[in-house]
PyMOL CGO cylinders between C-alpha atoms (Angstrom):
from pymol import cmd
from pymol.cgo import CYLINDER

trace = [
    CYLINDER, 40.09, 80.63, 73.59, 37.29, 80.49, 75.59, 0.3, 1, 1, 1, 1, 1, 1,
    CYLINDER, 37.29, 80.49, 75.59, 38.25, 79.37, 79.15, 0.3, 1, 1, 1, 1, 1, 1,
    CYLINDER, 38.25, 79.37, 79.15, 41.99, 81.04, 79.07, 0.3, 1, 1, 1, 1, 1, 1,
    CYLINDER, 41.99, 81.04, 79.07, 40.08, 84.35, 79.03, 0.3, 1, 1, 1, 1, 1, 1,
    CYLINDER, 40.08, 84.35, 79.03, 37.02, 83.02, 80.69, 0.3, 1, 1, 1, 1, 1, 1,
    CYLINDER, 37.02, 83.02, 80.69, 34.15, 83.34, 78.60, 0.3, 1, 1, 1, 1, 1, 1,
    CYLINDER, 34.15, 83.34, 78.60, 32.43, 79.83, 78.83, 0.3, 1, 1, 1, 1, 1, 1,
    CYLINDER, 32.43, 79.83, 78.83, 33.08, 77.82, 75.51, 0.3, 1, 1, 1, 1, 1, 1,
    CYLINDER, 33.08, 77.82, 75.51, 29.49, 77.54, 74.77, 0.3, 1, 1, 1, 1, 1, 1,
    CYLINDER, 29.49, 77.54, 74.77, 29.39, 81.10, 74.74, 0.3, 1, 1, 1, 1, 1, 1,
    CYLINDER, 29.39, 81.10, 74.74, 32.36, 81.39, 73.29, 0.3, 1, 1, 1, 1, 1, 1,
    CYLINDER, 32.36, 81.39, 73.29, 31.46, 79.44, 70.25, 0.3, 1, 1, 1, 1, 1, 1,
    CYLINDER, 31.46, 79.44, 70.25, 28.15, 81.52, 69.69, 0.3, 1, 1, 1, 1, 1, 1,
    CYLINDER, 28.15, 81.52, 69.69, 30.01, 84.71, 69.78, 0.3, 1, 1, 1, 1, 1, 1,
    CYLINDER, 30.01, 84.71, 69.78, 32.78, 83.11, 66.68, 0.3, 1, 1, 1, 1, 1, 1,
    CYLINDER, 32.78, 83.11, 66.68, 29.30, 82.20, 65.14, 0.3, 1, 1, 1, 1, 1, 1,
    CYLINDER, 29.30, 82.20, 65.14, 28.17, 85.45, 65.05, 0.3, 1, 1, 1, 1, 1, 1,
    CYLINDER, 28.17, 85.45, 65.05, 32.06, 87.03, 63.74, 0.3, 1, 1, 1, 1, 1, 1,
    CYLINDER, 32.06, 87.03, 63.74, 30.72, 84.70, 61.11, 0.3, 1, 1, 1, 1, 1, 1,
    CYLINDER, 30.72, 84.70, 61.11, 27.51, 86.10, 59.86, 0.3, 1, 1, 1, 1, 1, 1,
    CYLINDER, 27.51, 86.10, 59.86, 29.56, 89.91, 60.03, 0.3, 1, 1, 1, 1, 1, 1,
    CYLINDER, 29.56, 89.91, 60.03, 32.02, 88.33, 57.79, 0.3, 1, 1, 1, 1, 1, 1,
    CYLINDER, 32.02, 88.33, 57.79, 29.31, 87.02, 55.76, 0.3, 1, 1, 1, 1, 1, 1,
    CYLINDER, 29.31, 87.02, 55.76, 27.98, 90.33, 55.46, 0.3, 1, 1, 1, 1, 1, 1,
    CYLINDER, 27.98, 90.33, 55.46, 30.86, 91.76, 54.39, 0.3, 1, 1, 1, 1, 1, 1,
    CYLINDER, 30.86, 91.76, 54.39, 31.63, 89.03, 51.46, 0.3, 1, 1, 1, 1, 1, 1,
    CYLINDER, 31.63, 89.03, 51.46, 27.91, 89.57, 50.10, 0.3, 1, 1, 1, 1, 1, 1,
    CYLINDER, 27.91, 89.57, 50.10, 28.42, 93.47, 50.07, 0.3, 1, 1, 1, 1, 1, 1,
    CYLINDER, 28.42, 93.47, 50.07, 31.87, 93.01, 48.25, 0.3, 1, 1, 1, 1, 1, 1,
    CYLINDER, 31.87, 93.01, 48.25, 30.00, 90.80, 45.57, 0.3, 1, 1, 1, 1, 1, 1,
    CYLINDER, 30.00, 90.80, 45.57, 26.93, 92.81, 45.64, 0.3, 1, 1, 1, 1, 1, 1,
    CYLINDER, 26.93, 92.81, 45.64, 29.00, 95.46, 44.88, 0.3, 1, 1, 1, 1, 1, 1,
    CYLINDER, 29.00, 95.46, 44.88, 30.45, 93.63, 41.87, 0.3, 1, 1, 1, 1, 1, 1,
    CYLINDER, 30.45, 93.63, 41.87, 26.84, 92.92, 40.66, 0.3, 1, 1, 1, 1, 1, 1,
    CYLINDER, 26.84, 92.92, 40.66, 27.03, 89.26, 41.59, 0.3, 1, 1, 1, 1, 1, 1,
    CYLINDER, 27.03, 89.26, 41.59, 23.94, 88.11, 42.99, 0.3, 1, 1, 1, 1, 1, 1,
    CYLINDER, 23.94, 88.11, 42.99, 24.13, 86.53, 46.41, 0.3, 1, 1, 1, 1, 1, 1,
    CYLINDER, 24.13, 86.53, 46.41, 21.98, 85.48, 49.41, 0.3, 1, 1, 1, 1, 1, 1,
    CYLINDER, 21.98, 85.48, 49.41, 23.20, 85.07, 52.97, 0.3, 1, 1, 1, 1, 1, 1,
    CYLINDER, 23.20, 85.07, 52.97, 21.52, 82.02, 54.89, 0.3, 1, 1, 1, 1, 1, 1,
    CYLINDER, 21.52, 82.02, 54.89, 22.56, 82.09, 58.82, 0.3, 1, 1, 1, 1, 1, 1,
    CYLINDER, 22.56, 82.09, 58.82, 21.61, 78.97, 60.82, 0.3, 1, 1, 1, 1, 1, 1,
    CYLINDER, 21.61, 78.97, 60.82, 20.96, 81.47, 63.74, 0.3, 1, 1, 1, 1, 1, 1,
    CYLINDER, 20.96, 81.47, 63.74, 18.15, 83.11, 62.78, 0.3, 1, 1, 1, 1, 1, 1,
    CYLINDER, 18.15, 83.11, 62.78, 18.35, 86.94, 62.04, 0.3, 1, 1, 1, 1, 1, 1,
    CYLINDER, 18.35, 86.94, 62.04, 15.23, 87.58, 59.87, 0.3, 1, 1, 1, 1, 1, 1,
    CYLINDER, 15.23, 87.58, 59.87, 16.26, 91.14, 59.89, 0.3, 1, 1, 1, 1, 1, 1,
    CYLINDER, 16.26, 91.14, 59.89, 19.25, 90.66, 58.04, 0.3, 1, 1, 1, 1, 1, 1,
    CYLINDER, 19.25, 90.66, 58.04, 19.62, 87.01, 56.56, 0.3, 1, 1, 1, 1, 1, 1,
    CYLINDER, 19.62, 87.01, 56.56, 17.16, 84.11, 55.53, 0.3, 1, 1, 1, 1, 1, 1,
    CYLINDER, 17.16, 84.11, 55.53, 17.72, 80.78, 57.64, 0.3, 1, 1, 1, 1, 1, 1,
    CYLINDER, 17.72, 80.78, 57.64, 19.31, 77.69, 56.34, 0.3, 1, 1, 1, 1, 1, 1,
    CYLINDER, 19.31, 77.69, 56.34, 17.09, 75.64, 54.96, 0.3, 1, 1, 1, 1, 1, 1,
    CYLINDER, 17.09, 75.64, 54.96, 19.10, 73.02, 52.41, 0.3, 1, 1, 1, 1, 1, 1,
    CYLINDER, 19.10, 73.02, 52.41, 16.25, 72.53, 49.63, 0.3, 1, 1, 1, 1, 1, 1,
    CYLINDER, 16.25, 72.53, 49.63, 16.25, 76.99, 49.63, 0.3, 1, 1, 1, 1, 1, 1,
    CYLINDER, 16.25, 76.99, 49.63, 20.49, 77.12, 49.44, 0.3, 1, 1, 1, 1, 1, 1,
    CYLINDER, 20.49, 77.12, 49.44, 19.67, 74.78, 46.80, 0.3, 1, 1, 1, 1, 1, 1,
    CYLINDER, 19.67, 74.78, 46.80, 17.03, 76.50, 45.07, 0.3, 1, 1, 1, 1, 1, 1,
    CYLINDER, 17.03, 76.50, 45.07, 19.44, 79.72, 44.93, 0.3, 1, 1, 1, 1, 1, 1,
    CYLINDER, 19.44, 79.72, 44.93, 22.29, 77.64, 43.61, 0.3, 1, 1, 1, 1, 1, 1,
    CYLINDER, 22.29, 77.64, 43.61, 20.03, 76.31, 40.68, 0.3, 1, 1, 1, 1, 1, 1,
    CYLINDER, 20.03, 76.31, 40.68, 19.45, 80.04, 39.83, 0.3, 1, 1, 1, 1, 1, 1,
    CYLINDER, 19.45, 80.04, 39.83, 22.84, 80.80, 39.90, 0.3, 1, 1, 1, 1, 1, 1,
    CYLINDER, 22.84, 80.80, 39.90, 22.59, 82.60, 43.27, 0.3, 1, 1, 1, 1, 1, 1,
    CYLINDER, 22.59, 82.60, 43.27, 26.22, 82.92, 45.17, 0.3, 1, 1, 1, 1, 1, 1,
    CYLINDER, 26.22, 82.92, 45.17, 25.14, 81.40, 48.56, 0.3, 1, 1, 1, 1, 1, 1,
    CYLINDER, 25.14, 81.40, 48.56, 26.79, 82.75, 51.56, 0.3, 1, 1, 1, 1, 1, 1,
    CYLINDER, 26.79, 82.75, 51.56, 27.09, 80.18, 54.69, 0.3, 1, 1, 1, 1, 1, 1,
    CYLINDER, 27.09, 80.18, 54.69, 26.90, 82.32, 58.45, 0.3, 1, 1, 1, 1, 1, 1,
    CYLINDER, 26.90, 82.32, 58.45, 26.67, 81.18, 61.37, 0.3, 1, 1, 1, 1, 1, 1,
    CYLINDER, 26.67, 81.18, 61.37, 28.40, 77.56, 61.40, 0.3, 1, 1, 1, 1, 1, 1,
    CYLINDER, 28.40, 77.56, 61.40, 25.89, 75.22, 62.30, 0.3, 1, 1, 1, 1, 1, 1,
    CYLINDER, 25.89, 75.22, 62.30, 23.86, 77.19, 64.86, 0.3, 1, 1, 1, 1, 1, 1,
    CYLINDER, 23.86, 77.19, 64.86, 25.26, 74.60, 67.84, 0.3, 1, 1, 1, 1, 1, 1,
    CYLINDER, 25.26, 74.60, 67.84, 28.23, 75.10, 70.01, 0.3, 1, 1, 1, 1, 1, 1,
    CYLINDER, 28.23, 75.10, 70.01, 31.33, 72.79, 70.18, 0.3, 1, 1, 1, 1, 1, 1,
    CYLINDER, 31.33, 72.79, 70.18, 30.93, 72.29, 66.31, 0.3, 1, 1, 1, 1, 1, 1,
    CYLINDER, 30.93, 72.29, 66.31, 33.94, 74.24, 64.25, 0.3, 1, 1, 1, 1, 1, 1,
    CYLINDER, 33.94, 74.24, 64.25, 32.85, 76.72, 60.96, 0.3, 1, 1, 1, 1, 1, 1,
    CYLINDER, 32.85, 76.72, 60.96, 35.29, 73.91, 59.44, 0.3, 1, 1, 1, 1, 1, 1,
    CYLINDER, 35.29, 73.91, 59.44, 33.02, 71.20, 60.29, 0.3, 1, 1, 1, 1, 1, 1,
    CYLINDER, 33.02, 71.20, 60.29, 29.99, 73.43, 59.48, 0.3, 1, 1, 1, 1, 1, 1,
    CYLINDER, 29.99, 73.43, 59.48, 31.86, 74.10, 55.82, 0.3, 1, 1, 1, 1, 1, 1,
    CYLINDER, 31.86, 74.10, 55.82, 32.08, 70.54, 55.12, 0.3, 1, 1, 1, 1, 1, 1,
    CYLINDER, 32.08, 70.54, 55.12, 28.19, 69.68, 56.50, 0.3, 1, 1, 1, 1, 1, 1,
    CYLINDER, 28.19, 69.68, 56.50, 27.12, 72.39, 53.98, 0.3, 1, 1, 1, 1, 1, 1,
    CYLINDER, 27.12, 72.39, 53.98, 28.73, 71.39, 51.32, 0.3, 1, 1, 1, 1, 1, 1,
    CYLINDER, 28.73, 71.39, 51.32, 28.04, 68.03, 51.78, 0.3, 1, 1, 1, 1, 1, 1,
    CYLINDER, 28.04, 68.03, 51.78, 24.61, 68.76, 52.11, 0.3, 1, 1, 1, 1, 1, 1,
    CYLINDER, 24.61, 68.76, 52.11, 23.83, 70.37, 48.77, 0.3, 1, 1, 1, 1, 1, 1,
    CYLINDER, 23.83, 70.37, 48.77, 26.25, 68.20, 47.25, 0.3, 1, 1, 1, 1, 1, 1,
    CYLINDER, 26.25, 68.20, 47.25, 29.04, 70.58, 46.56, 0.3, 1, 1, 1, 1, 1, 1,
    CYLINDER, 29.04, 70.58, 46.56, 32.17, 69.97, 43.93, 0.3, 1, 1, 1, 1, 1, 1,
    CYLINDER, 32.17, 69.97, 43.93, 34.55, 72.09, 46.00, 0.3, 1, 1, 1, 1, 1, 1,
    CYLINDER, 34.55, 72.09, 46.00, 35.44, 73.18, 49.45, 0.3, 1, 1, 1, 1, 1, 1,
    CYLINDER, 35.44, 73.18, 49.45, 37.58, 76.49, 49.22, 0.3, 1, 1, 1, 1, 1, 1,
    CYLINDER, 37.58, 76.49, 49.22, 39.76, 76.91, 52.37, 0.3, 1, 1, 1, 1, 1, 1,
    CYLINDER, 39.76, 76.91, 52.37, 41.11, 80.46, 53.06, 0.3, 1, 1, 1, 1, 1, 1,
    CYLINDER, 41.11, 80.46, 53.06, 44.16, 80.41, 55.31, 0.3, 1, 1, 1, 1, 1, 1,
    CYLINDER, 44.16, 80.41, 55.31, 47.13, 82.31, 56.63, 0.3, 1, 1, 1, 1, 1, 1,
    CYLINDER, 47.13, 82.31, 56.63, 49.68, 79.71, 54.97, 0.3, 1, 1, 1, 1, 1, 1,
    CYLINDER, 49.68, 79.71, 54.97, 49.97, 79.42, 51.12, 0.3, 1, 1, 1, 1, 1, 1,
    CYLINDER, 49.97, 79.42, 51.12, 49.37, 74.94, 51.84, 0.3, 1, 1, 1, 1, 1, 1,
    CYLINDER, 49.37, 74.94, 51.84, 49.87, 72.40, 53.12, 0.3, 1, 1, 1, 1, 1, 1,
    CYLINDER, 49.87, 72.40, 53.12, 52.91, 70.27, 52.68, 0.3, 1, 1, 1, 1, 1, 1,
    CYLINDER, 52.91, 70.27, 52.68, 53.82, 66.64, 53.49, 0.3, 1, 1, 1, 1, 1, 1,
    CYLINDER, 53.82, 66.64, 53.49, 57.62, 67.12, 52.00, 0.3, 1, 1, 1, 1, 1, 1,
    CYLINDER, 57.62, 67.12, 52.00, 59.82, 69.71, 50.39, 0.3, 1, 1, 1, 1, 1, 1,
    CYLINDER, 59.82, 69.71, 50.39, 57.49, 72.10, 49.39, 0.3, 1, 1, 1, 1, 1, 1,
    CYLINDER, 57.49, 72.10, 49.39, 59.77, 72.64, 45.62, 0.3, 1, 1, 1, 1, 1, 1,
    CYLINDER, 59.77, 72.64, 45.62, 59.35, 69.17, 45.32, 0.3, 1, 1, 1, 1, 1, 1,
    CYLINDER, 59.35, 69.17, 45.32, 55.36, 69.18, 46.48, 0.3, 1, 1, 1, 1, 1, 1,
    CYLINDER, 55.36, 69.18, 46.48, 52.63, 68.45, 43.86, 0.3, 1, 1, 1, 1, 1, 1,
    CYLINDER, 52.63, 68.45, 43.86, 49.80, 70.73, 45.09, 0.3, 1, 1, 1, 1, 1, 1,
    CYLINDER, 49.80, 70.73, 45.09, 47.67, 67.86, 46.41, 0.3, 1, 1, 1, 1, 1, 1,
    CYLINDER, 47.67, 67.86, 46.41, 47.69, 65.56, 49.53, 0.3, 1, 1, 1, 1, 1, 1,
    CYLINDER, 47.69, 65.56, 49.53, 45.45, 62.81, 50.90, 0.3, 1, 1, 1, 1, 1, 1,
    CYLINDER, 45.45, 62.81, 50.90, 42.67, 63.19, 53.47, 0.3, 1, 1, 1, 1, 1, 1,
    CYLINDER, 42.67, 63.19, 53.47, 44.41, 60.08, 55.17, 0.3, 1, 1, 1, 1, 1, 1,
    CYLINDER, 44.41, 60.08, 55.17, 47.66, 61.79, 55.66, 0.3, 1, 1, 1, 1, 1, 1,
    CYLINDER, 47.66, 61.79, 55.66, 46.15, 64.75, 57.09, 0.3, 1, 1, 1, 1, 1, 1,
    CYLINDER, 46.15, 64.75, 57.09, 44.23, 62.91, 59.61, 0.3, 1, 1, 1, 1, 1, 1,
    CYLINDER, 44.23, 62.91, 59.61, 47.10, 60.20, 59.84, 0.3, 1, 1, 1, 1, 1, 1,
    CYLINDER, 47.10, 60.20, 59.84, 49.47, 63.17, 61.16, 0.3, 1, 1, 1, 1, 1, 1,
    CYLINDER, 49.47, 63.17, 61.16, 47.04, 65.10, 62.64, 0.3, 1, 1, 1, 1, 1, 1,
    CYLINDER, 47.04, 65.10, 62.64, 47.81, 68.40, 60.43, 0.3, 1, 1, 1, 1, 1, 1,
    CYLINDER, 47.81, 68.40, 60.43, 46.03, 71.10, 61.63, 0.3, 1, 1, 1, 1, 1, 1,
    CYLINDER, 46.03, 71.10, 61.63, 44.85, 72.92, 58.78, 0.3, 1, 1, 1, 1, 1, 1,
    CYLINDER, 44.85, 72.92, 58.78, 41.19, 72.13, 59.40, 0.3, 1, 1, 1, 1, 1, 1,
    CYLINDER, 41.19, 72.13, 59.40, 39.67, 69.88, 62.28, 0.3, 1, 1, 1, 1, 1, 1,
    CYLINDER, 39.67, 69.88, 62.28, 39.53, 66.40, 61.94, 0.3, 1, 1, 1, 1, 1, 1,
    CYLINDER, 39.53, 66.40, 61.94, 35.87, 65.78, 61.67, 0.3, 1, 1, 1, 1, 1, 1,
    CYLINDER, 35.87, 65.78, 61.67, 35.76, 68.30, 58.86, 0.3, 1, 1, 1, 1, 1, 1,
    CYLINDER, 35.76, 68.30, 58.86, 38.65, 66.57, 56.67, 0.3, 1, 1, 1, 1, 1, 1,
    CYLINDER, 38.65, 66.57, 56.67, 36.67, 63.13, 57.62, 0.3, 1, 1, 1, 1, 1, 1,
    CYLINDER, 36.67, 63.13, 57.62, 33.43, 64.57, 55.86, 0.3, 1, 1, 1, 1, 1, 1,
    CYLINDER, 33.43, 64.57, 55.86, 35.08, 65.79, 53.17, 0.3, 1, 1, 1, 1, 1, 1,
    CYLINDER, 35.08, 65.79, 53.17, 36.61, 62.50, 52.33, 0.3, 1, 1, 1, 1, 1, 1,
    CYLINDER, 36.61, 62.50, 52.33, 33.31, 60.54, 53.27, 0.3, 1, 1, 1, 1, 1, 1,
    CYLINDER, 33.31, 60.54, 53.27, 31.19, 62.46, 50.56, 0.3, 1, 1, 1, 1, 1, 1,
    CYLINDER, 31.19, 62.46, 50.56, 34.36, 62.97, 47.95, 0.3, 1, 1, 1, 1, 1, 1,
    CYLINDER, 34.36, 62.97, 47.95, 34.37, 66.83, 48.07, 0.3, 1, 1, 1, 1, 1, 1,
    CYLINDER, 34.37, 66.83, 48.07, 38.39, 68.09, 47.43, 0.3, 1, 1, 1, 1, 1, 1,
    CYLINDER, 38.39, 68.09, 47.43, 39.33, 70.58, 49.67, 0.3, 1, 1, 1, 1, 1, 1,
    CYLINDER, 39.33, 70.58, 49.67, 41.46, 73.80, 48.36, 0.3, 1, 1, 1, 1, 1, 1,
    CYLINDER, 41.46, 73.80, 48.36, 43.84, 75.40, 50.35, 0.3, 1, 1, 1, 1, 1, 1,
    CYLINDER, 43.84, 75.40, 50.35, 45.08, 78.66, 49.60, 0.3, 1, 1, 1, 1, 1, 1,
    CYLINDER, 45.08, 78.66, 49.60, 46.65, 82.07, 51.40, 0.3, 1, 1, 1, 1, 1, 1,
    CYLINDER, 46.65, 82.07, 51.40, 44.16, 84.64, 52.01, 0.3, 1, 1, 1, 1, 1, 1,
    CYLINDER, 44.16, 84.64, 52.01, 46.39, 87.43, 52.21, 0.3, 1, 1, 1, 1, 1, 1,
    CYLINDER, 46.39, 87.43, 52.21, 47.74, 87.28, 48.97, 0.3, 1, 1, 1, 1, 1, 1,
    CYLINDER, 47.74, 87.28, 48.97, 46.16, 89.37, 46.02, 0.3, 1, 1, 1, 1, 1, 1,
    CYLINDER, 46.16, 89.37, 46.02, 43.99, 87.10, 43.71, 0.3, 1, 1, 1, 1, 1, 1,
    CYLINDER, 43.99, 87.10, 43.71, 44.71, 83.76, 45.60, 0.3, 1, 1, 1, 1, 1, 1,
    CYLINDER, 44.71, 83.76, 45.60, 41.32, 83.15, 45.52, 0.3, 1, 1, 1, 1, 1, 1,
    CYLINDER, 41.32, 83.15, 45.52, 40.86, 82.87, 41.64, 0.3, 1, 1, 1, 1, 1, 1,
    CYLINDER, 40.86, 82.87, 41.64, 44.45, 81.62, 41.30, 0.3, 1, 1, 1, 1, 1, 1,
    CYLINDER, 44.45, 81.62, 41.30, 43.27, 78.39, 43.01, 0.3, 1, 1, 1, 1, 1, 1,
    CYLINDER, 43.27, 78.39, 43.01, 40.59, 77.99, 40.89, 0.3, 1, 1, 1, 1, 1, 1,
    CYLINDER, 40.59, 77.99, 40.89, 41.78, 78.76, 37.65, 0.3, 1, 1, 1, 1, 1, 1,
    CYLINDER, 41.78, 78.76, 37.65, 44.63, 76.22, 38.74, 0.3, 1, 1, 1, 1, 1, 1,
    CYLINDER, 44.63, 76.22, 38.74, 47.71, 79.37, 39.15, 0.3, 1, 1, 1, 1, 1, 1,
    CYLINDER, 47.71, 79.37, 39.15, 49.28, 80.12, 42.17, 0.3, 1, 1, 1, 1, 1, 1,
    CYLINDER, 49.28, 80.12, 42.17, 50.01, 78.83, 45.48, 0.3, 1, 1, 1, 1, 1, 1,
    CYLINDER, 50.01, 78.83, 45.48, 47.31, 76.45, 46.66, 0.3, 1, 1, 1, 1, 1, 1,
    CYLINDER, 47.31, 76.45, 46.66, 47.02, 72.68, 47.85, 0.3, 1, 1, 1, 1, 1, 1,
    CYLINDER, 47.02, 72.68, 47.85, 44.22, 70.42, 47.01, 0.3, 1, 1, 1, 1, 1, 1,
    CYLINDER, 44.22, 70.42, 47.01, 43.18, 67.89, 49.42, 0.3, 1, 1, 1, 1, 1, 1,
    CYLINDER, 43.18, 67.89, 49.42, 41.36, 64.76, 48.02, 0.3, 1, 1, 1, 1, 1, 1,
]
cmd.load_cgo(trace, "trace")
């Protein structure tokens, strides 16, 4: 994006970094709204609005059964919010990483014949582009499945985790 319409990239990346704490935003209100409790950590700081990443205080909100919200990738250009999704969830030693997407999976054959799942290797083997490289790499370093699913279908989001729907799981 960035140099076709000349914005620099490194300011181009800090302006998709901030697209991410509005979206944040938006996610805690919708749960907020839904009495879910929820913090928002940014790794820009915005004391105004969000706390800052700190890993031991996402954490500490987890343990109290806290929704954490991630904004703000990883506060460094040149670093995708894929990569920054993986880092995170790495880093407080997450189970899942859920990966919202305009396509309903990803598919390495026939997808009538597909089994929901596919292997970090093949991904990175063929180069898929369903998340960046170094994020698929982290995910299979620290053993964290990724789940794909379609964002713009009504209740993908708790058909792939209750196991219904359309959804792939990368592992």
């Amino acid at each position: 994006m960035a140099v076709s319409v000349g914005i620099e990239r490194t300011t181009a990346d800090y302006m998709g970094m901030l697209g991410t704490v509005i979206n944040a935003l938006a996610i805690q209100n919708a749960l907020e709204k839904n009495s879910i409790p929820t913090r928002a950590l940014s790794s820009i700081p915005i004391p105004a609005v969000f706390e800052s990443y700190i890993r031991r205080r996402a954490i500490n909100h987890l343990e109290k059964n806290i929704v954490v919200i991630f904004a703000a990738g990883t506060g460094n250009p040149y670093f995708t919010t894929d990569t920054a999704a993986a880092l995170r969830a790495s880093e407080i030693s997450a189970n899942v990483i859920l990966k919202a997407t305009k396509v309903d999976g990803v598919y390495s054959d026939d997808p009538k014949k597909n089994k929901k799942t596919i292997k970090y290797s093949y991904i990175l083997a063929k180069n898929l582009k369903i998340m960046d490289g170094s994020a698929i790499a982290l995910a299979r370093d620290n053993n964290i499945p990724i789940i794909v699913f379609p964002i713009n279908k009504k209740n993908a989001f708790l058909d792939a985790i209750f196991n219904k729907g359309k959804y792939t799981i990368i592992k």
